[in-house]
C-alpha positions in Angstrom: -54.2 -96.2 110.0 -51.3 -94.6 108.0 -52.9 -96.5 104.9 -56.0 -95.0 105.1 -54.9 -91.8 105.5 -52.6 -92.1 102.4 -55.3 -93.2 100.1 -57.9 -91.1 101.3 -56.0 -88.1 101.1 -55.2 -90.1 97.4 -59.0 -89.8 96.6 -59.1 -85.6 97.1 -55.6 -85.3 95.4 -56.8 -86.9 92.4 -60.3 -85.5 91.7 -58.9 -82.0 92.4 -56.1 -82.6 90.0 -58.7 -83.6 87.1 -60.0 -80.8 87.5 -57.0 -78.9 86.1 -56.8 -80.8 83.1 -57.9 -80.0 80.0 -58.0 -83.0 78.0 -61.5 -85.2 79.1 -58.5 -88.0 78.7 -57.0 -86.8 81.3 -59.6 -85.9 83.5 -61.0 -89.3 83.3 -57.8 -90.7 83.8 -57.4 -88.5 87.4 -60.9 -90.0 88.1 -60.3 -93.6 87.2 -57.5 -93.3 89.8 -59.6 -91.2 92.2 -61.9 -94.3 92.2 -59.7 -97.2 93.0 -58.8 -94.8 95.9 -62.0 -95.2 97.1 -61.9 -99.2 97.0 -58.6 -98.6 98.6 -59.8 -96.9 101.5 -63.0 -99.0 102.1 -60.9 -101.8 102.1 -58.2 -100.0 104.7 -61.3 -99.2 106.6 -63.3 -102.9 106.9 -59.5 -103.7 108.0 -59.4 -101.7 110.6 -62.6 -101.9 111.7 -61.5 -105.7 112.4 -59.1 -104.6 113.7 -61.1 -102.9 116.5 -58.9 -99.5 115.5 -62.6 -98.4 114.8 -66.5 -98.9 115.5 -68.8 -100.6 113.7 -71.4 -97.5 113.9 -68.2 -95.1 112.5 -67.4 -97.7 110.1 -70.7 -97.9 108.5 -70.9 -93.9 108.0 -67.7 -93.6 106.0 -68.1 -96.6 103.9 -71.5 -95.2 103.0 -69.9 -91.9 102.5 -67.3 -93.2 100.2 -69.7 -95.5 98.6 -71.9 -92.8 97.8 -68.2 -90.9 96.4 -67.7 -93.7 94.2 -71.0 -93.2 92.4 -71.1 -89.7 92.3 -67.5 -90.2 90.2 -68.8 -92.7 88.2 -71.6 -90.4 87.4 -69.1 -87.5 86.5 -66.8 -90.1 84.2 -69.8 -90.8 82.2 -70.8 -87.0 82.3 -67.8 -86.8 80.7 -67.6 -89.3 78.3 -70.9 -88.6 76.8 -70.0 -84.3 76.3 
């Protein structure tokens, strides 16, 4: 559980740190990161679900949630990229 919590908490850090930046370089950078945070976790979380450390129903709402996450920062990458 510790290892979700790390990179979830990993995922926030990230994205609010990009937005201090200046440089799109380094905001995408902070993003890039941000994402593979979010693999991180969903993985962390199908783990534990096996685990039986958490419901299938529970489960399936935060990996929606983060996959949903994942887009919208792939969405704001490109956003960026293209301005």
């Amino acid at each position: 559980m510790d290892q979700v919590r790390i990179s979830s908490v990993s995922v926030a850090a990230n994205i609010a740190e990009s937005s201090g930046r200046y440089h799109n370089k380094d905001k995408i950078q902070l993003l890039v990161m941000a994402r593979g945070s979010i693999y991180e976790t969903r993985s962390h979380l199908s783990i534990v679900v096996g685990l039986e450390y958490l419901n299938k129903n529970d489960f399936e709402v935060l990996d929606n949630r983060y996959e949903a996450l994942s887009k919208q920062v792939n969405s704001f990458i490109n956003h960026i990229r293209t301005n």
